[in-house]
Every structure is written in C-alpha cells, then in structure tokens.
NUVOVEX-303916 format. One line per 8 residues: number of its first residue (from 1); their letters; for each residue x negated, y negated, z of C-alpha. Coordinates in steps of 0.5 Angstrom, whole numbers, plus 500, padded with zeros to 3 digits. Layout:
% NUVOVEX-303916
NUM	a	X,Y,Z | ...
This chain:
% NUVOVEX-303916
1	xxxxxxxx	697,385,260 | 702,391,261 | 701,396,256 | 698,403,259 | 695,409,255 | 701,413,252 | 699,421,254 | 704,425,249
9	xxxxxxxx	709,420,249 | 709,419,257 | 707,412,260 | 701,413,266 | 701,407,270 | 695,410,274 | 687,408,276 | 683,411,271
17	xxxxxxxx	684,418,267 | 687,423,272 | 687,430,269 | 682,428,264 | 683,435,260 | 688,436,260 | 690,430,256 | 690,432,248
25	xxxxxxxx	692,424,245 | 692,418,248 | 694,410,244 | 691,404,247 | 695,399,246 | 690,393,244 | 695,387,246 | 688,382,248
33	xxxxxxxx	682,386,245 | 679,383,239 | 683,377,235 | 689,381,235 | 696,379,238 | 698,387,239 | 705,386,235 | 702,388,228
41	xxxxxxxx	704,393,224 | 700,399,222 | 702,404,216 | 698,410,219 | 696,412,225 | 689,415,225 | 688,423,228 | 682,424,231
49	xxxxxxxx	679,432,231 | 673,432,236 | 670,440,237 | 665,441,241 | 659,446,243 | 653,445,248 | 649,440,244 | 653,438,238
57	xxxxxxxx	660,435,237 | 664,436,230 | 669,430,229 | 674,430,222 | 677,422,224 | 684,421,218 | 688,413,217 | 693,414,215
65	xxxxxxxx	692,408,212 | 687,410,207 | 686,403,205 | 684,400,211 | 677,401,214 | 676,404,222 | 671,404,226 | 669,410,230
73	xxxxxxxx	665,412,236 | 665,416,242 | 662,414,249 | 661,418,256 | 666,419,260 | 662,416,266 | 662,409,261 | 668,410,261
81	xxxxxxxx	670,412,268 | 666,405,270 | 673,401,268 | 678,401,274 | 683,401,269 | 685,403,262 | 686,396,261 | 678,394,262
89	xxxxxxxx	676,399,258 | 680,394,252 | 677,389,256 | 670,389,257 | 668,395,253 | 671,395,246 | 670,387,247 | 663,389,246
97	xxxxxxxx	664,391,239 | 666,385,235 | 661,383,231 | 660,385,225 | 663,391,224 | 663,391,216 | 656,392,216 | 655,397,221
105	xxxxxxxx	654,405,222 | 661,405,225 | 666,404,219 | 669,408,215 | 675,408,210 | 680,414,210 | 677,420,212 | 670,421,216
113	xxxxxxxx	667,428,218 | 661,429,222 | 657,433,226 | 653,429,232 | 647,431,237 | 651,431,244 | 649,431,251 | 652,439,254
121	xxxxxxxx	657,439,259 | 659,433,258 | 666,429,258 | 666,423,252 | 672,420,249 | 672,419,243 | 676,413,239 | 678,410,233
129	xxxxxxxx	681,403,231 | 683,399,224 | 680,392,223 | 682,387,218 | 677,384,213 | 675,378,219 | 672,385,224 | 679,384,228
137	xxxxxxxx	682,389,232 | 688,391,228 | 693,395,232 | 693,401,237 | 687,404,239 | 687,412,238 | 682,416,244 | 680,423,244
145	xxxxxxxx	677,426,250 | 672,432,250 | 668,436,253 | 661,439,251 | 660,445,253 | 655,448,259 | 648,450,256 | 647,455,250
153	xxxxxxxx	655,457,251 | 660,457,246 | 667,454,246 | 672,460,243 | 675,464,249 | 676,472,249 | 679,476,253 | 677,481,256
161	xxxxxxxx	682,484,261 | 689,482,262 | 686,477,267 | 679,475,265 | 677,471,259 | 670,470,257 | 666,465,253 | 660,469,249
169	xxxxxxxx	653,466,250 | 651,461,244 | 646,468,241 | 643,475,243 | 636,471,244 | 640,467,249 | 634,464,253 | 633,460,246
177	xxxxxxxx	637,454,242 | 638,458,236 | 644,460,231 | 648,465,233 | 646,469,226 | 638,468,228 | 634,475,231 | 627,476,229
185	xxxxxxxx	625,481,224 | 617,480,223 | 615,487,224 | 619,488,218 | 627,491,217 | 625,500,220 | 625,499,227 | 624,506,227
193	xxxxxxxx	617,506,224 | 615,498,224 | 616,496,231 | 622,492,234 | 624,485,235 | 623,482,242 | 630,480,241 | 632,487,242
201	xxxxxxxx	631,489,250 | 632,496,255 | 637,496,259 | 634,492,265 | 633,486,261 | 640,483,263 | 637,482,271 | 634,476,268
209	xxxxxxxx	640,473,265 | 643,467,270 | 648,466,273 | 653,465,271 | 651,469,265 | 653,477,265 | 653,482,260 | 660,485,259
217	xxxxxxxx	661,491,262 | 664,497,258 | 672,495,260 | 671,489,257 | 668,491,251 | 673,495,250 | 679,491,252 | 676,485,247
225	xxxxxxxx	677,490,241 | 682,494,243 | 687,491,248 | 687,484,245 | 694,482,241 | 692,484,234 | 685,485,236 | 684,489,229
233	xxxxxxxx	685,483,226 | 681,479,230 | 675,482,228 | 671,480,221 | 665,485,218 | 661,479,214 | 654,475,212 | 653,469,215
241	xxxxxxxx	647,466,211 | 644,472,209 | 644,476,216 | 651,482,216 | 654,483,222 | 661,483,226 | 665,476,227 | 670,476,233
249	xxxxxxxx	675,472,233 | 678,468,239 | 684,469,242 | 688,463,239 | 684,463,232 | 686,459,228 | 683,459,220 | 680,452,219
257	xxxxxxxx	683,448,213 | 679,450,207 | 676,457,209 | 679,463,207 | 676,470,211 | 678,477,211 | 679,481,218 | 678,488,218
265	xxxxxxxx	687,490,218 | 686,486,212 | 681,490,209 | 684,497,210 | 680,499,217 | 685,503,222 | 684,506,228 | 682,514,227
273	xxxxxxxx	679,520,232 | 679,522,238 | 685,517,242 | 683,512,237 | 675,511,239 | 674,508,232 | 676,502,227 | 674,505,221
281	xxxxxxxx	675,504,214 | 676,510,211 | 671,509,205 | 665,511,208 | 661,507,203 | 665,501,203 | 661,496,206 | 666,490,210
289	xxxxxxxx	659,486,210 | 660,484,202 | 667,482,203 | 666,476,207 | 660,472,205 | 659,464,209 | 654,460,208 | 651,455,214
297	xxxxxxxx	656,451,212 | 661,456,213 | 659,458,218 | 658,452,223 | 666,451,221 | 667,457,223 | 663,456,229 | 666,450,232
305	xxxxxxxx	673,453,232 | 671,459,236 | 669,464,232 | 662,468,234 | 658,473,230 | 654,479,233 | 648,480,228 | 647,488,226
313	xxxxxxxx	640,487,228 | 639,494,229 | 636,498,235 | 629,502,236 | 633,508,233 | 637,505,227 | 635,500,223 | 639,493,221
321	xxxxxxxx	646,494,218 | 648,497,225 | 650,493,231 | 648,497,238 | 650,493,244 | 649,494,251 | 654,494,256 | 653,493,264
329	xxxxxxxx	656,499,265 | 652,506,268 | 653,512,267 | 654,516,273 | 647,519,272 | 645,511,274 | 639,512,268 | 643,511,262
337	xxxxxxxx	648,506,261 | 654,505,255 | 654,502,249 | 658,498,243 | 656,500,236 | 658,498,229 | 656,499,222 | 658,496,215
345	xxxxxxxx	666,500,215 | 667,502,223 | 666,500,230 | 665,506,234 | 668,505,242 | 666,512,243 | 660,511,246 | 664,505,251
353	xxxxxxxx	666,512,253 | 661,518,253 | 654,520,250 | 651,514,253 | 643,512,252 | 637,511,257 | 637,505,260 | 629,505,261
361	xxxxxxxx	628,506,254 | 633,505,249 | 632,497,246 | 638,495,244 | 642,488,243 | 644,485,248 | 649,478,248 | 652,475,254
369	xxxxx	658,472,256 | 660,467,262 | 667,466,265 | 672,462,263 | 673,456,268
C-alpha cells in the first residue's frame, strides 16, 4: 500500500501523526480496507465539523454525495496512536467495521449534526467514509483530529494583553459541571433585603480557584473590553434561556450559520465619560438584554464556537440585572480591590480604575480564566 494521509495537499510519509494539532484535514486513501480497489470515483467529498468543549463535542458531518450513505465515528487519540503507520490504521482498525453497517448507529445520509458526551482534555479523531449498498468502503477516508478541552474550561480564546490570551472558565460556580447561564437565586431576586446567592463571593474566595485558574486582573478586564480589535463589537448584551447578562466574543469569532446576534456597535452603544470609561447606550432606558433573546439551543451553538456570557447575577448590593465582577487587583489600600460592572445599557470600566469595594465584605461574581497554552 503506498498511499499516505494527505494533510493540506501535502503527502507525509511519516510514523504516526507528528504535529497532530496542528493538522486541520486529512484523507486517507482506502486502497486495501473494506471491499474497495482505491480507484472509484466519488462525486462529494464529506466536510467534517468537530467543535469541542471539556465534556462534549459537537460534529455537523456534510457528503457531498447526498445520495450515498456514510459512516461516521470518532476514537481516542491513544486508539489511534497504537497503529504504527496510517496504513494500519486502514488496516486493522477500520477492518473492524465491516459488518453490517446499514443497520447500525453509524449511518447516515447527507448530513448529520450531534452533540456527544466526550472524555476532557483528550485528543480523538474523527472520520467519516461512503459505503456502498454491500457495506464496502467506497473511496477515501475523511479524518479530523480534536482535542477536549481541559476540565470545566471553555474553547474560545480572548486576549487580555498584547501578549496574553486566556480561556474563560466553563461558569461563575466554577467548582461545578453547569451552563454558563446558571447562578443560584433561591433567596429570591433583592439581594438587598433577601440574602445573596453562594455563587457570589468576598474578594478572597479566588485563593480556592486551582491552579491554573486565575481571576483576571483589572488590565486584563480592561484590555478585554477595550484593547481588543473591534472590542465594542465584541461584546452582545442579551438573554440566554431566560437568564440577562453580557456575551463576550472570541477573538476570531465567527457567527455560526443560521444565528443572527446584535453586538453592542450594533446596537448604537458608544464610548463616552471620563477618557472613555463607559460603553453606554445613550438611552438610558433602553434595555440591550431584549435585543438578543437565544434559547439553550442557541445557546450551545454559540458555545461550542467561543462564545461566554457573564450572568448579571447581581451582587450583595445590587439586584440581578447588573453584572459586578471582581478583578484580582487590590487597591493600594490592600483592603479593597477593583471591579467590572455592567447593566442592561453600559458597561462601566471605571471602577476597573478608581472607587473600588471592601474586599472583606462585598459579594460580588467572580468567573476565572486559564492561560491559553
């Protein structure tokens, strides 16, 4: 068998899959797998989409063949790596599937889109193939390699300095498996008069967070909303299944097909006040929350693609509606520390700067991030 993985249009001859992430496509040649001689012609090749976060991976799998059924599967990068050569991987693994594939989970026809349960921080491959109505292999062997994300950590990167980019941790109860949207409220919506929810903490709760999660300081704060290419656009005041607060956008975000979302420059907010501390909308009753309504469905879609939203989940002095997040950063006093705030038309970077809270006794969201390896 002479036929090696094609990686971009570039025949690699090589022992296993060096510089496995960095491969974005590969085509496996199936000249002796399955009951195929490698030469038949397949109109369509099949696109593979594989999106990961800590616990799950999403895949939308396209033929370009719409009338030809395909398998599709993906292993662990150790199954994979077990094989010597791309070549055993035809071999032995994938000569593992030809039974009768027709009445198995692993067909499909045209398109298929699904959202599985995956081990975190794991590599896979995923891969996808044609077979005829006999369950043989036809033509080539479509792979995608991915990696799950590291645990309770979310996929999109933002940068926080000219030379730092971070990955936002998956939710502000950060010990916990939750959506990113979830806060508790059970002593009710006035923190005020009501208590506040666990998830909101004194200034000292980071110190639990492990390493290598951080709380941003107030630069990065800073430099996420405002130093940023188009940072203003990179920013979405909206409701995710029933729950307001503020969607940040990736650095390289790209709306998913079939979305539509309205960034704040969209929405008419500006920079105003003091050198520029506030992105406000100069309506003060208007409410950026109504003007971008997802559902959970929505919202996973968005998810999978980078995006993370801050819950307005209050504080012990302001009720759900504002966002009021702790930074790292002390004051000079040592018994205060410095803040990000935002409401239904601004987002206040002022107290990033000046007037920051008691650390001791002010409960504020926190919501952590790791740097990008």
């Amino acid at each position: 068998m002479k036929n090696f993985f094609e990686i971009n249009r570039v025949l690699v001859a090589k022992k296993k899959l060096f510089s496995f992430f960095a491969i974005s496509a590969i085509v496996l040649s199936m000249a002796s797998c399955g009951g195929n001689d490698g030469n038949v012609p397949v109109a369509g090749n099949i696109t593979i989409k594989a999106q990961a976060l800590s616990k799950k991976a999403h895949f939308v799998v396209t033929a370009g063949n719409p009338d030809m059924d395909f398998i599709f599967d993906y292993v662990d990068f150790a199954s994979f790596d077990a094989f010597a050569t791309p070549e055993e991987f035809a071999e032995n693994y994938l000569a593992g599937y030809d039974g009768d594939w027709h009445e198995s989970n692993y067909v499909h026809k045209a398109r298929y889109e699904e959202t599985h349960d995956v081990a975190e921080e794991t590599s896979h491959v995923a891969f996808a193939f044609y077979i005829d109505a006999n369950s043989n292999i036809v033509g080539d062997v479509y792979i995608e390699p991915f990696k799950t994300m590291p645990k309770l950590t979310l996929n999109g990167a933002f940068s926080v300095s000219d030379t730092k980019t971070v990955h936002f941790a998956q939710s502000n109860t950060w010990k916990s498996d939750v959506n990113q949207y979830t806060y508790y409220e059970q002593w009710a919506c006035d923190h005020k008069t009501s208590g506040y929810p666990f998830d909101l903490h004194i200034w000292s709760s980071q110190n639990s967070l492990e390493a290598p999660l951080y709380v941003p300081s107030a630069d990065e704060w800073y430099y996420l909303f405002k130093g940023r290419n188009n940072a203003i656009d990179l920013c979405v005041h909206a409701t995710v299944n029933g729950k307001t607060g503020l969607i940040i956008l990736p650095d390289n975000w790209q709306t998913p097909d079939g979305l539509e979302l309205h960034t704040d420059g969209e929405l008419g907010f500006e920079w105003i006040g003091i050198e520029n501390w506030y992105i406000q909308q100069q309506d003060v009753n208007f409410n950026g929350y109504e003007k971008n309504i997802f559902t959970e469905e929505d919202w996973l879609t968005l998810e999978f693609a980078g995006a993370v939203f801050l819950p307005a989940a209050g504080s012990d002095e302001y009720s759900i509606g504002m966002g009021v997040y702790w930074s790292s950063s002390s004051a000079s006093n040592n018994s205060e520390a410095y803040y990000l705030e935002f409401s239904k038309h601004s987002i206040d970077l002022s107290y990033l700067k000046k007037e920051p809270l008691p650390k001791s006794s002010s409960k504020l969201s926190i919501r952590p991030v790791r740097v990008v390896n």
